[in-house]
C-alpha positions in Angstrom: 100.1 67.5 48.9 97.8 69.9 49.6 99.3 73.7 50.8 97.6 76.6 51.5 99.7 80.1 50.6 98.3 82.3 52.7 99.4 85.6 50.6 97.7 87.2 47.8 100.5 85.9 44.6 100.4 83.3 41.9 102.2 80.0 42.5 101.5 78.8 38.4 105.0 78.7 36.4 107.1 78.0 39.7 108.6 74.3 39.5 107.3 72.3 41.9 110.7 70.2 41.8 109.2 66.3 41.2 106.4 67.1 44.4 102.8 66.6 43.8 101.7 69.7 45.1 98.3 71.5 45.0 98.3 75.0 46.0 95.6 77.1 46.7 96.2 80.5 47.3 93.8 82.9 49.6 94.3 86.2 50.6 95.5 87.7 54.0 92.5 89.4 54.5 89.8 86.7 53.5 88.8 85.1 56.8 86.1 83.4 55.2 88.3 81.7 52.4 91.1 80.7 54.8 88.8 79.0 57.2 87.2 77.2 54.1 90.6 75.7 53.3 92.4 75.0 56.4 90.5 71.4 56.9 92.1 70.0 53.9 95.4 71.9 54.5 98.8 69.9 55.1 100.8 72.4 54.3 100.7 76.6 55.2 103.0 78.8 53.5 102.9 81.7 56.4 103.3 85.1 55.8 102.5 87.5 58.0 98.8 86.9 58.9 98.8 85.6 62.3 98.4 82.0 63.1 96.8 81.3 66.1 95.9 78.1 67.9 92.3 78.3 66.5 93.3 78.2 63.2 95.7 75.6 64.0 92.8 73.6 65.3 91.0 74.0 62.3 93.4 72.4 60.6 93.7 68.4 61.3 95.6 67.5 58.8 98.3 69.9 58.8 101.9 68.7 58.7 103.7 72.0 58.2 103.7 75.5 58.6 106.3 77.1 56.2 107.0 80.8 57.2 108.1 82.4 53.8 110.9 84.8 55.3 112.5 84.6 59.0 110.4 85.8 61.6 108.3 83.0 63.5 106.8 85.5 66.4 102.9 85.4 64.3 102.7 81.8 64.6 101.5 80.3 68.2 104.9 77.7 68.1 103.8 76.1 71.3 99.6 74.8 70.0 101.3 73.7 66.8 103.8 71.6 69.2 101.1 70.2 70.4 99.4 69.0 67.5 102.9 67.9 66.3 102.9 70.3 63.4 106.5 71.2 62.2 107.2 75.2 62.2 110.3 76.4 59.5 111.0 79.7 57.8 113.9 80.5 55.6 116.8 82.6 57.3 118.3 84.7 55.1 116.1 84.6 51.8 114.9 88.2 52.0 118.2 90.0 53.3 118.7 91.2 50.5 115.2 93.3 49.8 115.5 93.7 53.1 119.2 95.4 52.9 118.3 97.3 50.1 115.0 99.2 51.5 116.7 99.8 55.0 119.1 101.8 52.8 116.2 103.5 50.8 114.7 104.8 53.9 117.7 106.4 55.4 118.3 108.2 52.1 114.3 109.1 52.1 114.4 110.4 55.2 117.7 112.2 54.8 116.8 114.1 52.0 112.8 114.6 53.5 111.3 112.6 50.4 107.9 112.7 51.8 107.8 116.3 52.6 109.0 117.3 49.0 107.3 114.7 47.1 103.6 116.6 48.5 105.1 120.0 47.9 106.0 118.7 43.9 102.6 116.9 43.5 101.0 120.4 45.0 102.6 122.7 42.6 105.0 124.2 45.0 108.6 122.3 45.2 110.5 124.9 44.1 112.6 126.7 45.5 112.7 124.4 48.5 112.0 126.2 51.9 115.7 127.0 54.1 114.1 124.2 56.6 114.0 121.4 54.0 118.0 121.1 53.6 119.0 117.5 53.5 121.8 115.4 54.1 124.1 112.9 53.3 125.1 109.4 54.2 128.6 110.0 53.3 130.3 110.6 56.8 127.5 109.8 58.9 127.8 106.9 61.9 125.0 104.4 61.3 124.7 101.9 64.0 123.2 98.5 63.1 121.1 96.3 65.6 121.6 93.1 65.0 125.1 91.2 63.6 122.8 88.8 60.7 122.9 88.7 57.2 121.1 91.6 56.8 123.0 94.1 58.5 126.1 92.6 57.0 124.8 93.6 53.3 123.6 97.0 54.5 127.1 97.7 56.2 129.1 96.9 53.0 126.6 99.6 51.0 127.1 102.2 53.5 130.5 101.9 54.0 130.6 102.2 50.1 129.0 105.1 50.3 131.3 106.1 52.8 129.4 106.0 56.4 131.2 104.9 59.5 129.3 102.1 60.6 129.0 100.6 63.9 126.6 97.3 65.3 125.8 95.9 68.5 124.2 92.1 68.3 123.4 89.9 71.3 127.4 88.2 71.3 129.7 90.3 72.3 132.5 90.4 69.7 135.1 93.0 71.5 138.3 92.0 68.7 135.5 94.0 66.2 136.4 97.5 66.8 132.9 97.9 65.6 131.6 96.2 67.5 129.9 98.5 70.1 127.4 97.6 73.5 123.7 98.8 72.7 124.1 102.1 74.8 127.7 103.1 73.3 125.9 102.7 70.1 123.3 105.1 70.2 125.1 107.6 71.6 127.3 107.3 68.6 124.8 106.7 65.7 123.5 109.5 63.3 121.2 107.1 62.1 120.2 103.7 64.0 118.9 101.1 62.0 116.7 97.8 63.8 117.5 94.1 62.3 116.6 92.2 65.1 114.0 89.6 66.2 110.8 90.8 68.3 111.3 88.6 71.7 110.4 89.2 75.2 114.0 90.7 75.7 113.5 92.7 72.5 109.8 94.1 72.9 110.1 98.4 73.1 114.0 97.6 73.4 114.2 101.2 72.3 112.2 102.8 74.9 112.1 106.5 75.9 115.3 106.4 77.8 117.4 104.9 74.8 116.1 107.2 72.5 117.0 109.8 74.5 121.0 108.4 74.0 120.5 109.3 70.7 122.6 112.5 69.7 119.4 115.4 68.4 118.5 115.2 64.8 119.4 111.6 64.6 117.5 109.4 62.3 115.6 105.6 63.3 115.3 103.6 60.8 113.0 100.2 61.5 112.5 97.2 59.1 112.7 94.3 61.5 109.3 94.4 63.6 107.3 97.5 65.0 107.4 96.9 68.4 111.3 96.7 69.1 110.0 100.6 69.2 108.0 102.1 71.7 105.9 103.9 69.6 104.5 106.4 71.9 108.2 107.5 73.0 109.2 107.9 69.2 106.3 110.4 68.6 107.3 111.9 71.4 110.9 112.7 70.1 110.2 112.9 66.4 107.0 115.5 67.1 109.1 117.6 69.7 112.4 117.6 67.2 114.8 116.1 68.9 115.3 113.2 66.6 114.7 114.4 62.9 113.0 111.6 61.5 112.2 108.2 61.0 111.8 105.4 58.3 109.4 102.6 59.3 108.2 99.6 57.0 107.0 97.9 60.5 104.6 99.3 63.1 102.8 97.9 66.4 99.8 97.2 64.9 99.9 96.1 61.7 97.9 96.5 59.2 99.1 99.9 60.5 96.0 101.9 61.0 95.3 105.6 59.2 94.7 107.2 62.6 98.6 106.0 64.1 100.2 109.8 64.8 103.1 108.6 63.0 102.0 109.1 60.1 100.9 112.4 60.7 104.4 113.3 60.4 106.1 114.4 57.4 109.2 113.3 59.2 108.5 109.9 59.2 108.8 107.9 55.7 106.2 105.0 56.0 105.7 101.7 54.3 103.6 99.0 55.0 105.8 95.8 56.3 106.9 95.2 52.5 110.9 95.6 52.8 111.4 92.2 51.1 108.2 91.9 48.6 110.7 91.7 45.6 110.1 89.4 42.6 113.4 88.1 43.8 112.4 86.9 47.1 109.6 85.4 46.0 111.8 83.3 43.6 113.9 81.8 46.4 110.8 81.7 49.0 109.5 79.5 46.6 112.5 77.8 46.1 113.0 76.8 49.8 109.2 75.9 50.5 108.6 73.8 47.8 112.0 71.7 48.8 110.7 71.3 52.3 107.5 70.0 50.2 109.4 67.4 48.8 111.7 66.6 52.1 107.9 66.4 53.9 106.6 63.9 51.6 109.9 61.8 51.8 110.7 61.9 55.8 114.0 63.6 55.4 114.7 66.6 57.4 113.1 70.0 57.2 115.6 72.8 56.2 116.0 75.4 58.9 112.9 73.8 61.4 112.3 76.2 64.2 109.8 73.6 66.4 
């Protein structure tokens, strides 16, 4: 079976659990190589690289297309419908990674990481300018958006740490005192935190008017997808100081361009859409896609099929 992995990482040493399977790796960026290689393709391993119904046509032999993670909103579902290609990702595999940065950029942009680590590399980080205070996690209200794995893992750190934490998530589950509705939420959240799909409902859910809710010097916090943000209303608040600062691993426009006035900020702690790129997800991304490999090429069902 022939699979394409369209990510720049080494499939040799992984066991391909009894499936003949040839894999060719090619690079996000290389255009030229992944057009080379979709004709022979039965098989993408998906990223984030979006899939369009071009490259779908391009591809005639193509069975599957195996997100490796959870969101499915780069990959035109409805042209590989039609061409009866099976869509599946992996809920769940990256929560983890995922959990674990959402934490580090709360504690970044508590303590103004970016802002001390140029001072320190220019000579100059001590003592530490009155404005560059910090704070701390412990007895803070983070609210969560989104009820999922992920936001279950982060809760337990934080509330380890000793935050009050609250979540909103699209069922209502009112015998959860904390449980809260989106609104209630940001009006009671230090530090908001986004772990929820990009959808039509979803797109700039956290426009100018809720980011207002927020109470001034809170903290936003975004490793699900950029555009749950409106970005030009979080420049607004985070350049006029009414929210103190952000941590973003996801953007609008990805690869996130040098130019975005985000990252002009020395409020903002920035990373580029790599929450869950840990040696450990890779182990169990591999692990799931190379069983759909095998439940492919022996007509059982797909784990967790989206189309």
């Amino acid at each position: 079976m022939r699979v394409l992995l369209h990510y720049d990482t080494d499939f040799s040493g992984v066991d391909p659990n009894g499936v003949d399977l040839q894999v060719a790796s090619c690079p996000e960026e290389d255009d030229e190589r992944f057009a080379e290689l979709l004709p022979e393709a039965e098989v993408i391993w998906h990223v984030l690289r979006p899939l369009t119904a071009a490259d779908l046509a391009r591809a005639p032999r193509l069975r599957l297309v195996q997100k490796l993670g959870t969101g499915v909103n780069t990959i035109d579902l409805d042209a590989a419908a039609e061409r009866g290609v099976a869509v599946a990702n992996m809920p769940g595999t990256n929560a983890q990674a995922v959990a674990e940065t959402s934490l580090l950029l709360m504690l970044a942009a508590l303590r103004r990481v970016v802002t001390f680590d140029a001072r320190t590399r220019e000579g100059r980080g001590w003592p530490a300018d009155r404005a560059l205070v910090g704070g701390e996690l412990s007895g803070r209200t983070v609210g969560l958006l989104g009820g999922g794995q992920i936001a279950g893992l982060l809760r337990g750190m934080l509330e380890a740490i000793g935050a009050t934490v609250l979540y909103t998530s699209r069922r209502p589950r009112p015998d959860d005192p904390a449980w809260r509705e989106l609104d209630d939420l940001l009006r009671a959240s230090d530090i908001v935190s986004v772990h929820i799909p990009l959808t039509a409902e979803t797109h700039h859910l956290l426009d100018r008017e809720r980011l207002a809710l927020l109470p001034p010097g809170a903290i936003v916090v975004n490793t699900a997808r950029g555009a749950i943000i409106d970005e030009a209303a979080l420049v607004e608040a985070l350049a006029s100081g009414r929210l103190g600062g952000a941590g973003l691993d996801v953007f609008e426009h990805e690869p996130v361009p040098a130019g975005n006035p985000l990252l002009a900020l020395d409020t903002v702690v920035a990373m580029p859409h790599v929450a869950w790129l840990t040696r450990e997800t890779w182990d169990r991304y591999f692990a799931v896609a190379v069983e759909n490999c095998r439940r492919l090429a022996s007509g059982e069902d797909l784990l967790h099929r989206v189309r």
